[in-house]
Structures are given as structure tokens and as C-alpha cells.
Backbone atoms as SQL, in Angstrom:
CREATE TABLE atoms (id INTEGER PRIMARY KEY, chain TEXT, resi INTEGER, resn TEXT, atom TEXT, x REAL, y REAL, z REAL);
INSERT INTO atoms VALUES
  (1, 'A', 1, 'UNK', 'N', 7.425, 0.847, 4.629),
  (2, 'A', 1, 'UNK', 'CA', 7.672, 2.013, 5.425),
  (3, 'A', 1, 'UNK', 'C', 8.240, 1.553, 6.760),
  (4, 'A', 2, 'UNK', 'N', 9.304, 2.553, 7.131),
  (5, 'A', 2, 'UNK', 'CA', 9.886, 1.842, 8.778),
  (6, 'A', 2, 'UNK', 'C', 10.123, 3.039, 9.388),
  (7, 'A', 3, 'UNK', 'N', 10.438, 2.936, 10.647),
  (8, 'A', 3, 'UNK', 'CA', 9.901, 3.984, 11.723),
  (9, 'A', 3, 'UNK', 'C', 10.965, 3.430, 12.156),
  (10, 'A', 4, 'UNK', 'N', 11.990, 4.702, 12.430),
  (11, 'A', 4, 'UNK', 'CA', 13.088, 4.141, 13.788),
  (12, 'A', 4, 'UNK', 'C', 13.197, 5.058, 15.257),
  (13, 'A', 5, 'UNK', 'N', 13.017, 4.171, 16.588),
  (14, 'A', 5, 'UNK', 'CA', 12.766, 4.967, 17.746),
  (15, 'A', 5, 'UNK', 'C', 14.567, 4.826, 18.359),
  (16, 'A', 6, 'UNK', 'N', 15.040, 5.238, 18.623),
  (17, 'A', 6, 'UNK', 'CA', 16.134, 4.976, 19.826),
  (18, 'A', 6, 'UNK', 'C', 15.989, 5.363, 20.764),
  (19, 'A', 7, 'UNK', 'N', 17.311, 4.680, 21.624),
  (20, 'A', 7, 'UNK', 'CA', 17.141, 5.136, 22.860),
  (21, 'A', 7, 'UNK', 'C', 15.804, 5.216, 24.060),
  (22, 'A', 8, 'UNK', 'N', 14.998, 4.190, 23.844),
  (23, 'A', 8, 'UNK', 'CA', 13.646, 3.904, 24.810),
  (24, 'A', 8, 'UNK', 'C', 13.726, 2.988, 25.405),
  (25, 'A', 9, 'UNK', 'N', 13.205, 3.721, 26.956),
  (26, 'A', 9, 'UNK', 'CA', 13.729, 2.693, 27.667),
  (27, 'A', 9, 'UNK', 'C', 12.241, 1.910, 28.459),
  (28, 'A', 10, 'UNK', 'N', 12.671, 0.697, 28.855),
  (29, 'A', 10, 'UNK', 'CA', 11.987, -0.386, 29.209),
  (30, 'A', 10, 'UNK', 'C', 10.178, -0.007, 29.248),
  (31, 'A', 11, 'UNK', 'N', 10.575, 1.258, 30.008),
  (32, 'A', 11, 'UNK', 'CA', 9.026, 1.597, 30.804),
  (33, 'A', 11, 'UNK', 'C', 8.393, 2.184, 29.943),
  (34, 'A', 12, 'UNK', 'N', 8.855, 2.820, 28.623),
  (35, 'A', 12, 'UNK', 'CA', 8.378, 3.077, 27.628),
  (36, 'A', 12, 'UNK', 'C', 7.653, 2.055, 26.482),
  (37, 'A', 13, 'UNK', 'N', 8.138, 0.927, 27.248),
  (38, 'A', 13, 'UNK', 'CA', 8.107, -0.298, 25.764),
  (39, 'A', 13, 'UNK', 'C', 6.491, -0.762, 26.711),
  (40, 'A', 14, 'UNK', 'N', 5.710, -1.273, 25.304),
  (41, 'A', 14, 'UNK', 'CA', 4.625, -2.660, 26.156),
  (42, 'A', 14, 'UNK', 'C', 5.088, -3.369, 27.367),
  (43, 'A', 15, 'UNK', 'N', 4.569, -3.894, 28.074),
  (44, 'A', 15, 'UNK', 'CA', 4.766, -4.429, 29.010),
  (45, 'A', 15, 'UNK', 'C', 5.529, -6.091, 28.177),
  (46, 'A', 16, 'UNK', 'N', 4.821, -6.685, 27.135),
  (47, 'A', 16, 'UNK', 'CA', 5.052, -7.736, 26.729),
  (48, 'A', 16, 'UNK', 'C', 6.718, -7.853, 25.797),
  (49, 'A', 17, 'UNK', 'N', 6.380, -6.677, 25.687),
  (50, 'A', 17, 'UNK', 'CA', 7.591, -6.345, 24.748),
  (51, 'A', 17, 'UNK', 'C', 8.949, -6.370, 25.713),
  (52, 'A', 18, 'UNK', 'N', 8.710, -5.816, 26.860),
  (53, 'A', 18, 'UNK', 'CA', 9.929, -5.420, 27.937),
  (54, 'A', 18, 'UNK', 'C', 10.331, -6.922, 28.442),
  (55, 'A', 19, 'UNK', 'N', 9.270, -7.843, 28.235),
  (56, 'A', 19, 'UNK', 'CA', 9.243, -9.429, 29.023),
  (57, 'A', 19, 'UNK', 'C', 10.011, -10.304, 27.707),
  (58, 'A', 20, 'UNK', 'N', 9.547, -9.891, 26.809),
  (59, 'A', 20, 'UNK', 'CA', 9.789, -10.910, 25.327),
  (60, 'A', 20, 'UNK', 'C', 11.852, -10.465, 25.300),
  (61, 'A', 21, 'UNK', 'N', 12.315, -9.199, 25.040),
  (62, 'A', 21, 'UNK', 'CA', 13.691, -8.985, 25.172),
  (63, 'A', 21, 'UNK', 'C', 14.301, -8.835, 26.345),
  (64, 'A', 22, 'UNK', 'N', 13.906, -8.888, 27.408),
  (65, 'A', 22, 'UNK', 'CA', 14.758, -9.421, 28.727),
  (66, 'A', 22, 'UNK', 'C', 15.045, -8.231, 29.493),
  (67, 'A', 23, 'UNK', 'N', 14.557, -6.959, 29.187),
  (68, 'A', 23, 'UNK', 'CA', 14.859, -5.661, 29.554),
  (69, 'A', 23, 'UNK', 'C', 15.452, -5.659, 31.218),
  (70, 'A', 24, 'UNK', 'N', 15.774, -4.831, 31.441),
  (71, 'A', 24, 'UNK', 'CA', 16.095, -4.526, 32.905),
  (72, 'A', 24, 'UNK', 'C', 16.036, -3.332, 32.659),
  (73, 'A', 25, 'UNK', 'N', 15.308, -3.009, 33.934),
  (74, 'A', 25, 'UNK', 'CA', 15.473, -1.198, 34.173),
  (75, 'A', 25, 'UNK', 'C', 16.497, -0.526, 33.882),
  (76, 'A', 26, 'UNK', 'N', 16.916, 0.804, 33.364),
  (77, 'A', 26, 'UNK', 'CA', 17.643, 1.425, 32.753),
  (78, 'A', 26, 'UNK', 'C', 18.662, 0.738, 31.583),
  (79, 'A', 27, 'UNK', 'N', 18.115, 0.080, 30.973),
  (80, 'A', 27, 'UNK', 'CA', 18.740, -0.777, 29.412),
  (81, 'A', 27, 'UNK', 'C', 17.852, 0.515, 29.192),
  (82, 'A', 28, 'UNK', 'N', 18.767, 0.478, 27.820),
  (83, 'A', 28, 'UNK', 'CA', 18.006, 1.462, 26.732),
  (84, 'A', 28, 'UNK', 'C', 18.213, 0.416, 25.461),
  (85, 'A', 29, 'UNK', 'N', 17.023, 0.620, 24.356),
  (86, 'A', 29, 'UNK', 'CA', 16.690, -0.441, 23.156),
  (87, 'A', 29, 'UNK', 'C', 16.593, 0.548, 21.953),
  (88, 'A', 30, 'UNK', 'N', 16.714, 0.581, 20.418),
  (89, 'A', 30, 'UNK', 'CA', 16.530, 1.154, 19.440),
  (90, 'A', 30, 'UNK', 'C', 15.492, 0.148, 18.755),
  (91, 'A', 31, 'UNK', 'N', 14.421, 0.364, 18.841),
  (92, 'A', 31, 'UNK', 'CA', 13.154, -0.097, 17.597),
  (93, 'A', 31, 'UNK', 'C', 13.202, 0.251, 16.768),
  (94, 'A', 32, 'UNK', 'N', 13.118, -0.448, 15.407),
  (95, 'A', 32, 'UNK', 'CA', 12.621, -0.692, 14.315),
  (96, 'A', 32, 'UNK', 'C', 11.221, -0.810, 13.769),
  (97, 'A', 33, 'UNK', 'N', 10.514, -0.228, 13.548),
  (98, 'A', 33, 'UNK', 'CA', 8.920, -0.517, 13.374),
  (99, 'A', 33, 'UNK', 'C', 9.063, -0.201, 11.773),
  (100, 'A', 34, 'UNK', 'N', 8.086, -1.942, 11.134),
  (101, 'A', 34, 'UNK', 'CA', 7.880, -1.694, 10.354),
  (102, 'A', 34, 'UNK', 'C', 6.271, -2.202, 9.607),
  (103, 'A', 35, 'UNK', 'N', 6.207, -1.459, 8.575),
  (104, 'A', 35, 'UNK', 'CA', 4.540, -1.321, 8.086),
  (105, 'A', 35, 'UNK', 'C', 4.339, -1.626, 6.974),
  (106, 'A', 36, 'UNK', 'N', 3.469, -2.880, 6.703),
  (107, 'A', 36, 'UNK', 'CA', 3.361, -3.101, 5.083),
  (108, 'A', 36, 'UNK', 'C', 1.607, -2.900, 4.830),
  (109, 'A', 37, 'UNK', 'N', 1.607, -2.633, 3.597),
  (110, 'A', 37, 'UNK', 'CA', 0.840, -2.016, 3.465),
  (111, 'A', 37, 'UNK', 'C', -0.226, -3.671, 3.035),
  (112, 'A', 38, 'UNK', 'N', -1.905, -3.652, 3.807),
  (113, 'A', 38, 'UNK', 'CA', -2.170, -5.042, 3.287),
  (114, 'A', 38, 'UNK', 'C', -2.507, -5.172, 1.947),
  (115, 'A', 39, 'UNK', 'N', -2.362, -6.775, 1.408),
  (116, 'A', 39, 'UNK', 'CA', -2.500, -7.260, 0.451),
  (117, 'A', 39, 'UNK', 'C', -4.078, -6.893, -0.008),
  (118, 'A', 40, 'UNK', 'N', -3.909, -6.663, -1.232),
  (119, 'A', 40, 'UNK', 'CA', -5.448, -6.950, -2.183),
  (120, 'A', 40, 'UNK', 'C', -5.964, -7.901, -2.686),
  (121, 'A', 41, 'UNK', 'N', -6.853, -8.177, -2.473),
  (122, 'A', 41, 'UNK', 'CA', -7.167, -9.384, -3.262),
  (123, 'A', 41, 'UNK', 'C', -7.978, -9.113, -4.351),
  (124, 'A', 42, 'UNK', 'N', -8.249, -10.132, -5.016),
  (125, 'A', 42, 'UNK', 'CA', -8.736, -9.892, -5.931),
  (126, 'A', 42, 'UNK', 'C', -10.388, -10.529, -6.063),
  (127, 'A', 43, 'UNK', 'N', -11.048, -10.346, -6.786),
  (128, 'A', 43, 'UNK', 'CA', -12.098, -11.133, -7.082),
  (129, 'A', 43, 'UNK', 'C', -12.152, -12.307, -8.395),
  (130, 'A', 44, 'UNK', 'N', -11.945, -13.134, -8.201),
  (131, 'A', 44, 'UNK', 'CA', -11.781, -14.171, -9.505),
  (132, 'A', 44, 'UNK', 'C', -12.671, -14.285, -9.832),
  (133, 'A', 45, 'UNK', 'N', -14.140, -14.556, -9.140),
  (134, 'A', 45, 'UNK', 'CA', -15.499, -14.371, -10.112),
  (135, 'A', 45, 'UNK', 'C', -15.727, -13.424, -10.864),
  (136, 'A', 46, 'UNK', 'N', -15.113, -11.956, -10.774),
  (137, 'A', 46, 'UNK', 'CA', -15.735, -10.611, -11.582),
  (138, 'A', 46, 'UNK', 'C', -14.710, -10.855, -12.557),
  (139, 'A', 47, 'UNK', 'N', -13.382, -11.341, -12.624),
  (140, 'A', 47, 'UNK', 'CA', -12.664, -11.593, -13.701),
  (141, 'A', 47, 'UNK', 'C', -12.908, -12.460, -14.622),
  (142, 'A', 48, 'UNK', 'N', -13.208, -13.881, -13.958),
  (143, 'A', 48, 'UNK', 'CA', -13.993, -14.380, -14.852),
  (144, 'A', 48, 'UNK', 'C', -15.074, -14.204, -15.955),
  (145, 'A', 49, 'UNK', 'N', -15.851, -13.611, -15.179),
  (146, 'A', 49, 'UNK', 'CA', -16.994, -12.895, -15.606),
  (147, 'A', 49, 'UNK', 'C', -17.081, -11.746, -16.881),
  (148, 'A', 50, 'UNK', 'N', -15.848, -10.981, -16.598),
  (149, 'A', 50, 'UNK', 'CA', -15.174, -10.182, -17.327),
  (150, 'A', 50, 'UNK', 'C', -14.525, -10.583, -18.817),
  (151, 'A', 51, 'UNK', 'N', -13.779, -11.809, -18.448),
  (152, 'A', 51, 'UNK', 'CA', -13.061, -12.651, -19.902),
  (153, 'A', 51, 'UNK', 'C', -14.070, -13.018, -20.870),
  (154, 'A', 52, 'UNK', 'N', -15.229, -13.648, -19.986),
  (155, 'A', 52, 'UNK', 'CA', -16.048, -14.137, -20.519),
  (156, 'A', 52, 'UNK', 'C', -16.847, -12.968, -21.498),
  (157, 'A', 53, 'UNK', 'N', -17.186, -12.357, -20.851),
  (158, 'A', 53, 'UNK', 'CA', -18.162, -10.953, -21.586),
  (159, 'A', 53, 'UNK', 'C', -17.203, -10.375, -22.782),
  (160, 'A', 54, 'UNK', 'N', -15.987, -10.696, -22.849),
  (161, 'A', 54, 'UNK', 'CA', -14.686, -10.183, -23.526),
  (162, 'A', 54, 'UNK', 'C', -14.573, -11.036, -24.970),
  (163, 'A', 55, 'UNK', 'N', -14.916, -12.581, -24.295),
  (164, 'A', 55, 'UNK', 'CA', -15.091, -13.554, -25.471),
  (165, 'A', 55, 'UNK', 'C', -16.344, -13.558, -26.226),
  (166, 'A', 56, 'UNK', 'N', -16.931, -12.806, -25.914),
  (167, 'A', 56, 'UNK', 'CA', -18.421, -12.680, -26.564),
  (168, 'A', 56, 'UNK', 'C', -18.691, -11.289, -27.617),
  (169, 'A', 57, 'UNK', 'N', -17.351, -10.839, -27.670),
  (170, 'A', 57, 'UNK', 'CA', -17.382, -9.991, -28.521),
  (171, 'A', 57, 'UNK', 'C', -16.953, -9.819, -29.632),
  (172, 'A', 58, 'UNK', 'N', -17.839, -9.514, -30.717),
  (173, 'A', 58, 'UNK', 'CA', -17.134, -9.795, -32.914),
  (174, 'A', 58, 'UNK', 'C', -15.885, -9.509, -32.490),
  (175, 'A', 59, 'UNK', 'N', -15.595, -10.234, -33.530),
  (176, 'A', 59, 'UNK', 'CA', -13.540, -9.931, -34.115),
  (177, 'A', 59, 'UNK', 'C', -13.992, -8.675, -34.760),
  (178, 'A', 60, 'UNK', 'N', -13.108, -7.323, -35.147),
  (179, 'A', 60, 'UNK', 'CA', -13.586, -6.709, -36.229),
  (180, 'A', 60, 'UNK', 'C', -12.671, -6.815, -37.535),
  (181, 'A', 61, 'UNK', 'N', -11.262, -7.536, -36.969),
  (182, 'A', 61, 'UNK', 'CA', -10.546, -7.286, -37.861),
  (183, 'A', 61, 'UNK', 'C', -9.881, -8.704, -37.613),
  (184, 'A', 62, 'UNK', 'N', -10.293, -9.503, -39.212),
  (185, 'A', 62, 'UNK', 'CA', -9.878, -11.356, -39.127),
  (186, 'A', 62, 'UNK', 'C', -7.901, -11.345, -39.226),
  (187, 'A', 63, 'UNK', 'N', -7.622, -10.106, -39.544),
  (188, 'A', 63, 'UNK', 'CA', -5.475, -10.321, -39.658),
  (189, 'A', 63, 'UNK', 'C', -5.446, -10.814, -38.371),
  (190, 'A', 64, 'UNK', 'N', -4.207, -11.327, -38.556),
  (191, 'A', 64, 'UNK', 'CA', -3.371, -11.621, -37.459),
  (192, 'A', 64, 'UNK', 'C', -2.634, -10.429, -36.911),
  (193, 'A', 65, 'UNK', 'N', -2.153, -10.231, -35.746),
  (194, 'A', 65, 'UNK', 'CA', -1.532, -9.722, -34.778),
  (195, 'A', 65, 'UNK', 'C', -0.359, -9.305, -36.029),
  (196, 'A', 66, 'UNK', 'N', 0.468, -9.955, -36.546),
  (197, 'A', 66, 'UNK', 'CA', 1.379, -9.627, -37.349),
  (198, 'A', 66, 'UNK', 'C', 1.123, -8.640, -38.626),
  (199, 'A', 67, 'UNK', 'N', -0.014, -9.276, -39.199),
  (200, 'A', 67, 'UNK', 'CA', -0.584, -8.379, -40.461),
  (201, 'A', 67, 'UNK', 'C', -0.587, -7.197, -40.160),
  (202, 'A', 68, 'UNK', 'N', -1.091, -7.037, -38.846),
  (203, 'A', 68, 'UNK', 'CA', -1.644, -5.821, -38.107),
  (204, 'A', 68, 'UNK', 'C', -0.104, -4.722, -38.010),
  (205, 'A', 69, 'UNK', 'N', 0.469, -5.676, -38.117),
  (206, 'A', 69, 'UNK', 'CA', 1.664, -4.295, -37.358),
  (207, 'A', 69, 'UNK', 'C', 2.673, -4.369, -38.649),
  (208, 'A', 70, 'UNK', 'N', 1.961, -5.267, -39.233),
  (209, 'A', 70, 'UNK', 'CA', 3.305, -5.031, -40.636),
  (210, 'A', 70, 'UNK', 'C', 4.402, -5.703, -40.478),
  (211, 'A', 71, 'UNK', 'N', 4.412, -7.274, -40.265),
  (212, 'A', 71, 'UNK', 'CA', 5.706, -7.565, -39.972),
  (213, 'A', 71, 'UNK', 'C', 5.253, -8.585, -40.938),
  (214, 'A', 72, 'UNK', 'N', 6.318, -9.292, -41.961),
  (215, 'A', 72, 'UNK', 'CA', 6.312, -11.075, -42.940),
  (216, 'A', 72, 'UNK', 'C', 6.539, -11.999, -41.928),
  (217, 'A', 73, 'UNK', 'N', 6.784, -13.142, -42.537),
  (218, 'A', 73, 'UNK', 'CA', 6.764, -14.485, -42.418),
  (219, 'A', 73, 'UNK', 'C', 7.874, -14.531, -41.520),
  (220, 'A', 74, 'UNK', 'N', 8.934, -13.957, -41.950),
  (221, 'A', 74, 'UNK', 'CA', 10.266, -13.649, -41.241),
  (222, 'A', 74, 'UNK', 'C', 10.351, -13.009, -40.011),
  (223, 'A', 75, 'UNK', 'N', 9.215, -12.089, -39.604),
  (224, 'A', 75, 'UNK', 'CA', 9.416, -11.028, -38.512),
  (225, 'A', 75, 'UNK', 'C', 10.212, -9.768, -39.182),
  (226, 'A', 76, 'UNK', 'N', 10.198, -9.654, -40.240),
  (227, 'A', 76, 'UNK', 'CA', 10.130, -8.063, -40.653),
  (228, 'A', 76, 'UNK', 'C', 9.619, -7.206, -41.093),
  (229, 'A', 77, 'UNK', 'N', 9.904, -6.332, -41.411),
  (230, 'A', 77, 'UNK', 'CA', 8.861, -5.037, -41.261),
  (231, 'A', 77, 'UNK', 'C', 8.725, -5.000, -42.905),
  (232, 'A', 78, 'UNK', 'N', 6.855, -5.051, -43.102),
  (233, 'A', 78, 'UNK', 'CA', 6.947, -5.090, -44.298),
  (234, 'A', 78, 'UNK', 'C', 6.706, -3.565, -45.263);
């Protein structure tokens, strides 16, 4: 997301901001403000935790992935 200001002048800006671009009284500046949204993290222990509880569960059905969808030896549809 970005935010555009024009036309603001010095006395409008932070004080640090007016020092950092070199302002002089009556300069006028166009800002750009922009906003990211923060990162998530994740929890790798509850995922872990998760796979694990995942691997602990019966097969119900011993086919393969292929049997399953109907495809031969070849990759076609049987």
C-alpha cells in the first residue's frame, strides 16, 4: 500500500526528515509513503508436531497415488 502527499512543505515534514533532504524554507517535496504489511511467522514446533500426529495415522487405502486416479504404467488413463 502507498500513500502519495505533494506539495509539503518543510515545516510540515519531521524535523529529521527536513535535516536528512536538505530542505530550505519554502522548497516544496512530494512523499511517497509506503506500508508493508508485517511478516508471519510461523511456528515450526506446532508443524512439526502436526506431521508427526499425521504419520501416526492407518493408511486406509495400500494403492498407490496412481491406482487411485486410474492412470497405467505409462501415465494413462486406465
Amino acid at each position: 500500500m502507498s500513500t502519495r502527499f505533494e506539495h509539503i512543505s518543510p515545516e510540515k515534514l519531521p524535523a529529521e526528515w527536513t535535516r536528512a533532504l536538505g530542505l530550505k524554507p519554502g522548497q516544496r517535496v512530494i512523499v511517497t509513503v509506503e506500508a508493508e504489511a508485517p511478516r508471519k511467522s510461523f511456528d515450526r514446533a506446532a508443524i512439526e508436531a502436526a506431521l508427526a500426529r499425521l504419520k501416526k495415522l492407518p493408511v486406509l487405502d495400500e494403492r498407490t497415488p496412481d491406482d487411485i486416479l486410474g492412470y497405467d504404467e505409462n501415465g494413462l488413463p486406465t
